[in-house]
C-alpha positions as CSV (number, residue, x, y, z in Angstrom):
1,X,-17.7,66.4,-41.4
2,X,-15.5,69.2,-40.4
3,X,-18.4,71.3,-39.6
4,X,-19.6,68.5,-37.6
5,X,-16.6,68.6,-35.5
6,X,-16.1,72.2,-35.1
7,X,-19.7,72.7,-34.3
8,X,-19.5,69.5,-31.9
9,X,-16.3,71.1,-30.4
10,X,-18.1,74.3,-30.1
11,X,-21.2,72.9,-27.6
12,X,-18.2,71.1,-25.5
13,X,-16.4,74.5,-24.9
14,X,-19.4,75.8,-24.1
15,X,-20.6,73.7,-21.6
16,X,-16.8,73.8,-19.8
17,X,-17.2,77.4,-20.1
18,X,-20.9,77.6,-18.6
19,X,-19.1,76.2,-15.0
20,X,-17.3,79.8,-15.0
21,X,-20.3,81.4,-14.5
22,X,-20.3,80.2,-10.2
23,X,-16.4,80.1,-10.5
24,X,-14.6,82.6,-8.2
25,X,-12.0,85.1,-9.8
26,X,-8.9,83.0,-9.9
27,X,-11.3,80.1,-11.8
28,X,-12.0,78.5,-8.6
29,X,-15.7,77.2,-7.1
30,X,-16.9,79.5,-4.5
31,X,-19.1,77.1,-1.9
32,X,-21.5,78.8,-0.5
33,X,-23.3,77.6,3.0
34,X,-26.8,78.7,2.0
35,X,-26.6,76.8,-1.9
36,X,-29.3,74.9,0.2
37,X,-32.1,77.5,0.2
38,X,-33.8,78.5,-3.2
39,X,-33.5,81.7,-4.8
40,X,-36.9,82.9,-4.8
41,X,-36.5,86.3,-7.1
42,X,-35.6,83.8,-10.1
43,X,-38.6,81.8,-11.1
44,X,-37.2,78.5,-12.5
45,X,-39.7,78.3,-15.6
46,X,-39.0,75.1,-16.6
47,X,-38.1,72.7,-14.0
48,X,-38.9,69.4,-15.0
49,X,-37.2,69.9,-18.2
50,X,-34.4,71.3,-16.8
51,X,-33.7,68.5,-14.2
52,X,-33.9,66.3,-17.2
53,X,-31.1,68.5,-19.3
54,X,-29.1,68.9,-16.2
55,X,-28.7,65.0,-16.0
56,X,-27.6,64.9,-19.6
57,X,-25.0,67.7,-19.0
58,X,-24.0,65.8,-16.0
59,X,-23.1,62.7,-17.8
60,X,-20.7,64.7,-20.2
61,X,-19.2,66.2,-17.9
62,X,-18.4,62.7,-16.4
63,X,-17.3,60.8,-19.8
64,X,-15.2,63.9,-21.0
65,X,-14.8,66.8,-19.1
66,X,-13.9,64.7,-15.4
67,X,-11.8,62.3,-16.9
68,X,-9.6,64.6,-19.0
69,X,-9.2,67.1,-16.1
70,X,-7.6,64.4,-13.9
71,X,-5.3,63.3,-16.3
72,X,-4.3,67.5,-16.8
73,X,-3.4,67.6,-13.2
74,X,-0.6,65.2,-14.4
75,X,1.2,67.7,-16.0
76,X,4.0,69.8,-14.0
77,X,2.7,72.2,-11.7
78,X,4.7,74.9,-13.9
79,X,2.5,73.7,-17.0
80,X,-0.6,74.0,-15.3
81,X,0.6,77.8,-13.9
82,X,1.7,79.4,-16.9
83,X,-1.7,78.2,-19.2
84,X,-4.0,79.4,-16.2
85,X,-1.9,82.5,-16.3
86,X,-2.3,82.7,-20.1
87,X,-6.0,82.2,-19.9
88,X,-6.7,84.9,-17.6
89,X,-4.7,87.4,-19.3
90,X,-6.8,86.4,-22.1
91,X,-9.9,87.1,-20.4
92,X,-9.0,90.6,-20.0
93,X,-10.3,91.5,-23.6
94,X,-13.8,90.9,-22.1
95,X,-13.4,92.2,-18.6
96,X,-11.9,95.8,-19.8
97,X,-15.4,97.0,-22.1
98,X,-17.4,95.8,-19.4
99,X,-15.2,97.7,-16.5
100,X,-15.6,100.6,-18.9
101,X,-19.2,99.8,-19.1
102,X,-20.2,99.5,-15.7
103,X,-17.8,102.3,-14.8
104,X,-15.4,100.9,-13.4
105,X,-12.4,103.3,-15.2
106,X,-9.8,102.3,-12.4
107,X,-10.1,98.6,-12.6
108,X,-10.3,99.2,-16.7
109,X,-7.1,100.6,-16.1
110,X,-5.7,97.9,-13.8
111,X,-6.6,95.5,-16.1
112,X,-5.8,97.1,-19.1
113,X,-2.0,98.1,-17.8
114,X,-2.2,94.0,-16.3
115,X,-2.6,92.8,-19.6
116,X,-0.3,94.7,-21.7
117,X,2.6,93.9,-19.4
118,X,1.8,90.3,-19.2
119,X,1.2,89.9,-22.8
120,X,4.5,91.6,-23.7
121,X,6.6,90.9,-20.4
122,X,4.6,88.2,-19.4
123,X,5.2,86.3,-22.3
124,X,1.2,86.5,-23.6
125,X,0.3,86.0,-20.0
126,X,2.3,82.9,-19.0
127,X,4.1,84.8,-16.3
128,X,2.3,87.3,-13.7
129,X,4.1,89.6,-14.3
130,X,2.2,92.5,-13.4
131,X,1.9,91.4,-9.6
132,X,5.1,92.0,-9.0
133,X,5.0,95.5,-9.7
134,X,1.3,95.8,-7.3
135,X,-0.9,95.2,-10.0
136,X,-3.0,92.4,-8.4
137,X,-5.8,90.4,-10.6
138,X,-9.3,91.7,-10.4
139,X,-12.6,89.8,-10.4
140,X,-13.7,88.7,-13.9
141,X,-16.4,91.0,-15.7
142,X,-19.0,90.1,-18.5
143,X,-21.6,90.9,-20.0
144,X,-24.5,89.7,-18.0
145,X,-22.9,91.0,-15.1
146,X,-22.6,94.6,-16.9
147,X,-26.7,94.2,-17.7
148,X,-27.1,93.3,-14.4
149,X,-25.6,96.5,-13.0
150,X,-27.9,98.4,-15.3
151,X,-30.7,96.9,-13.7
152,X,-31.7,94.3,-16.3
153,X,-33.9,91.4,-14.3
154,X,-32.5,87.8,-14.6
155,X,-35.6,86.6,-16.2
156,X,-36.1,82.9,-15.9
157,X,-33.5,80.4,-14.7
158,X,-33.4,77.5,-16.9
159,X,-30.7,74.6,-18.3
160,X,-29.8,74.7,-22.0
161,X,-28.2,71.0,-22.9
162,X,-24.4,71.2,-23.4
163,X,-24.7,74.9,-22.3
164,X,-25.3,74.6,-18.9
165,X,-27.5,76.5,-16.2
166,X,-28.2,80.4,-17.1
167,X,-31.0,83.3,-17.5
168,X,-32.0,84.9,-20.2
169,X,-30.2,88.0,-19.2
170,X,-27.0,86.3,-18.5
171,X,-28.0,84.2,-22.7
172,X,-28.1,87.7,-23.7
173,X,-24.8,89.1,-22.1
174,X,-23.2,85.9,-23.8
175,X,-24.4,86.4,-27.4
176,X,-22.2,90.1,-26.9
177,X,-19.3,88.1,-27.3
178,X,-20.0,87.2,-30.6
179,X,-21.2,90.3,-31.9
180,X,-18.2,92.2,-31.5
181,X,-17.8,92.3,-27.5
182,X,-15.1,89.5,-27.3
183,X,-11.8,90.8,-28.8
184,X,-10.0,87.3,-29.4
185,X,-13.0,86.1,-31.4
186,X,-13.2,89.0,-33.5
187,X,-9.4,88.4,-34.3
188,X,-9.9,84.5,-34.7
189,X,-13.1,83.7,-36.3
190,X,-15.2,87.3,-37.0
191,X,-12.1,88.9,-39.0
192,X,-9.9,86.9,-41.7
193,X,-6.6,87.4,-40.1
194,X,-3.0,86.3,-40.9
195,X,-1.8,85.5,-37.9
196,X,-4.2,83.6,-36.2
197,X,-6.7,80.8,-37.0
198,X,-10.3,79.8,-36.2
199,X,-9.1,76.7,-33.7
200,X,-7.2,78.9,-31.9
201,X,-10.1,80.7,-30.7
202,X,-11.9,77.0,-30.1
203,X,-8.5,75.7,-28.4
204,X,-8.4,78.5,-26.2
205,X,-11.9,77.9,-24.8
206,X,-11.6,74.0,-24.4
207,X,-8.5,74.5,-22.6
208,X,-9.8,77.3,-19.9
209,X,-12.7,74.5,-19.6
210,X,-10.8,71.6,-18.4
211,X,-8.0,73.8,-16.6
212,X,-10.9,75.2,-14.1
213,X,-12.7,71.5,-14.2
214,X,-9.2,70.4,-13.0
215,X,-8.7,73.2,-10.2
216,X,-12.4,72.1,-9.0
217,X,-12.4,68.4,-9.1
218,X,-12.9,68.5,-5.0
219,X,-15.2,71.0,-5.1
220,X,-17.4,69.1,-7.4
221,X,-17.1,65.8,-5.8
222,X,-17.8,67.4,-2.5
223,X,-21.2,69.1,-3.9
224,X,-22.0,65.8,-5.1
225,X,-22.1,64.1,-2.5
226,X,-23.1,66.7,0.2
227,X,-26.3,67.7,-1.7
228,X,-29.6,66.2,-0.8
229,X,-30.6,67.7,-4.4
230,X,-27.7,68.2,-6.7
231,X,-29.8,70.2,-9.3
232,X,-31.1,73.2,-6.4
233,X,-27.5,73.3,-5.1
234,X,-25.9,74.2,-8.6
235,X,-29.3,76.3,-9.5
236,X,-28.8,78.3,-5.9
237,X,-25.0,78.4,-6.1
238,X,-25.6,79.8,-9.8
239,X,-27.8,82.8,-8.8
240,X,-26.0,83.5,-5.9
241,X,-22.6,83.9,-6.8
242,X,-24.0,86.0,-10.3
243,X,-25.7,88.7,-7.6
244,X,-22.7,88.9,-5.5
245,X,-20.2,89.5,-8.5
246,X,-23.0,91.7,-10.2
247,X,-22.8,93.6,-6.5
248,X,-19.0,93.3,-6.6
249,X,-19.1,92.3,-3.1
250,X,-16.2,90.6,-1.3
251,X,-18.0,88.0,0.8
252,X,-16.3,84.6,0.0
253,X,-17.1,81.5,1.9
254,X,-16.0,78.1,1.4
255,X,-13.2,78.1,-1.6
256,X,-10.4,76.2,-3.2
257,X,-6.8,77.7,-3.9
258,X,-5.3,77.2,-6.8
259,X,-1.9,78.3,-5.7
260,X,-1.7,75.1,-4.2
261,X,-2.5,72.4,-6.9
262,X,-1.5,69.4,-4.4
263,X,-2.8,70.6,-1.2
264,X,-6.6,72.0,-1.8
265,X,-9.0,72.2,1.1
266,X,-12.5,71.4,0.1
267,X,-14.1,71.4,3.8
């Protein structure tokens, strides 16, 4: 039965987590003007099935992920701060290989100086610390952005139930993380350690889901009801934002502030 939980537990995270992949840097949903028109360079193999798994996915979110994300916004502003802090600090143990893998030694070091002062000053990332000395926070890096950079095609665009919207190159940079590419794993669940356990890893990832469903709750209901075709938006908005952060470009269009919990523009 335990197994059953943990494995049940595991797909939730997962499909939290799979929203992150069109989130902007500070965990936010970058809206995009042109969502509308179809990406043609990605063939979208599997349509009809997909359509069908993307209306599954979007029933969980609404039972579990929507509900408990409106009752986290409850929480004191302070709260909700210092556990988005924490969980981007966290994210750095990805980020810094794949700076270092893409080549990117400057922002490796940014990030890597970022993270050690806010894990130690910081109090494991609960306070930005490093800000206030000019150390600002860096787009997110992974591993399907690190493929993409070395040229690596998407492949096919398609829906995996629970997991959420992805391409087989972006599958493939994911499965990294668990083969040795995701430091916190390999200290929580690869590696028998004394000081930390296997839910912390799985806490850690359900948290960072419903703290960026929270910070996106407009955004969503705004794409909801402005789309003609809810499943192309997310698809288009999906394969746009993955080029643009693959490019590392700075063009940003429509996008919610999290520094601002109780006054979030979603025009």
């Amino acid at each position: 039965m335990k197994k059953i939980l943990t494995i049940f537990l595991i797909l939730i995270i997962s499909q939290a987590l799979s929203l992150n992949v069109y989130a902007g840097s500070d965990g936010t949903i970058n809206l995009n003007n042109n969502t509308k028109h179809k990406s043609s360079e990605v063939k979208d193999c599997f349509e009809t099935i997909n359509r069908g798994i993307f209306a599954f996915n979007q029933g969980l979110d609404k039972i579990f992920f929507k509900p408990v994300a409106k009752g986290y916004r409850y929480l004191p502003k302070p709260i909700r701060s210092g556990t988005s802090n924490a969980l981007s600090n966290l994210s750095n143990v990805v980020t810094i290989p794949n700076n270092i893998l893409q080549g990117q030694f400057k922002e490796a070091g940014i990030n890597t100086l970022r993270f050690s002062i806010n894990t130690t000053l910081g109090i494991a990332g609960i306070f930005d610390v490093a800000s206030y000395y000019g150390l600002d926070k860096l787009d997110k890096e992974d591993y399907g952005q690190t493929l993409g950079t070395w040229g690596v095609k998407e492949g096919c665009y398609f829906v995996l139930p629970v997991l959420g919207p992805t391409t087989v190159r972006d599958t493939i940079g994911s499965l990294a993380n668990f083969g040795g590419g995701d430091a916190w794993y390999n200290v929580t669940i690869a590696n028998d350690t004394k000081y930390f356990e296997n839910s912390d890893y799985y806490y850690s990832r359900l948290t960072a889901g419903i703290d960026f469903r929270a910070k996106n709750l407009e955004a969503f209901n705004s794409l909801e009801n402005n789309s003609m075709d809810l499943y192309a938006s997310v698809r288009s908005l999906y394969l746009q934002d993955r080029k643009r952060k693959i490019l590392n470009s700075d063009e940003t269009t429509e996008t919610m502030n999290d520094d601002d919990w109780e006054e979030i523009d979603t025009q």
